[in-house]
N, C-alpha and C positions, 0 to 999 in steps of 0.2 A: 555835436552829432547832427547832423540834418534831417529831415524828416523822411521816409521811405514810406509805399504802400505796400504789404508785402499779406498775399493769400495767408487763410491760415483754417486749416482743414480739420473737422471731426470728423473722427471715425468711432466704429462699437464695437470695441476690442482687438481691431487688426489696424492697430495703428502702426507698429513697431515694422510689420510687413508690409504695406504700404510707404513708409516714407523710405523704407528701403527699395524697393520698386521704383522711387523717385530718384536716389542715388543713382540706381544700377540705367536709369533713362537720363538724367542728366549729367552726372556725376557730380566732385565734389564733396565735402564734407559733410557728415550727420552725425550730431549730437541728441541721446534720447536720455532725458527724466524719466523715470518710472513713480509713482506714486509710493511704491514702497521706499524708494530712494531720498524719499522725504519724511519716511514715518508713517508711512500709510501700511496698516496690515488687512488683513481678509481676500474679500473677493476685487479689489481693486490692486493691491500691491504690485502686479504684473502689468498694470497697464501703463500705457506713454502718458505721463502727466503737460511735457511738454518736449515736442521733437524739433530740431530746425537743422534745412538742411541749406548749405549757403553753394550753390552749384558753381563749375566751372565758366558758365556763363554772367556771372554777376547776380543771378535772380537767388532770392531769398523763400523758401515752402517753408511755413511753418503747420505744425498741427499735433494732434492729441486726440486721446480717447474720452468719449464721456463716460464720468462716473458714474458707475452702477445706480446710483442714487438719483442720476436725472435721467431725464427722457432723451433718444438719443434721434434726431431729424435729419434725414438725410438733406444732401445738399439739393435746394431747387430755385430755381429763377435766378440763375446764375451761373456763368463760366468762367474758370481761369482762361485767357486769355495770350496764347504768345506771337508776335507780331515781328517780322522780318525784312530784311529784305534778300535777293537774290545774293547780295555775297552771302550770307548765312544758308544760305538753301540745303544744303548736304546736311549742315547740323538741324536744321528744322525737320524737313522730313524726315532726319532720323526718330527727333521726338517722336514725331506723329504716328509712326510706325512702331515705336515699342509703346507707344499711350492706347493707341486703338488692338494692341494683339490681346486678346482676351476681352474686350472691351463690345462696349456695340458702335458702331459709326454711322452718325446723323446728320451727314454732309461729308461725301466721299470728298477728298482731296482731289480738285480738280480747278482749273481755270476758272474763275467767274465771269460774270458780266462786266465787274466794276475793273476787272483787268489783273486782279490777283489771283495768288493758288491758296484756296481757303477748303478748310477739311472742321469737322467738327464731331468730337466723338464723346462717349461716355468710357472710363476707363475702367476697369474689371473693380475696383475700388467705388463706384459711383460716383464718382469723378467729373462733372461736364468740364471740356476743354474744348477751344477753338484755336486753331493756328492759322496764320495769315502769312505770306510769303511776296510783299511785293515786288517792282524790279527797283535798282539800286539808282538813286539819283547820278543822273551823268550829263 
C-alpha cells in the first residue's frame, strides 16, 4: 500500500449527516462506524466512530464525531483544499457550488491575479474549503 494524505474531519454529533452531504457533493461510496456498532452504549452509541467516504474523483474524506467525553474544537487554521485545472472545471465548480450553499463564502469564485479561478468558502458543517481551477497545460 503507498502512503496517501487524506483529510479527516470532526464533527459534534452530525457527523453521519455531514459525510453524507460529502457523498451527495461528490459522490462515491460511504461507509459509517457507529460507536454502538462496536459496543458502545449510552449517549454515544449513535454516533459515527468512523466515516470514510472514497469519491468518484479518487479523493478519500475521512471523519467522525467526538465523543461525549472529550472536548469537541472546531476546525481552524486550516482548509481542505481542491485543485484543478480547466479540463475539470464543470466538476469543480459544481463542488463549489453545493460546498458554499448553505455555507458562508470567504472568497467568491472568481479570477485571481495569479491567473486562476479560486473561491473559498466555510461549508454549513464548518468546513473551510478552498477550490483552485487552473488552465490545462497545453
Amino acid at each position: 500500500m503507498t502512503s496517501r494524505l487524506n483529510p479527516y474531519l470532526n464533527f459534534n454529533g452530525n457527523a453521519r449527516e455531514a459525510m453524507e452531504f460529502y457523498a451527495a457533493v461528490f459522490g462515491g461510496e460511504l461507509n459509517l462506524t457507529t460507536f454502538g456498532e462496536l459496543g458502545a452504549d449510552g449517549p454515544d452509541a449513535d454516533r459515527v466512530m468512523h466515516a470514510m467516504l472514497r469519491t468518484d474523483s479518487g479523493y478519500v474524506i475521512m471523519g467522525a464525531d467526538v465523543p461525549s467525553t472529550m472536548a469537541f474544537q472546531p476546525m481552524r487554521g486550516s482548509s481542505v483544499s481542491i485543485s484543478g485545472d480547466d479540463t475539470d472545471s464543470a466538476a469543480l465548480h459544481s463542488y463549489w457550488t453545493k460546498l458554499s450553499s448553505g455555507g458562508t463564502t470567504t472568497m467568491p469564485m472568481e479570477k485571481q491575479a495569479w491567473g486562476d479561478e479560486f473561491g473559498m468558502c466555510i461549508d454549513k458543517f464548518g468546513i473551510p474549503w478552498m477550490i483552485d481551477i487552473g488552465e490545462a497545460a497545453g
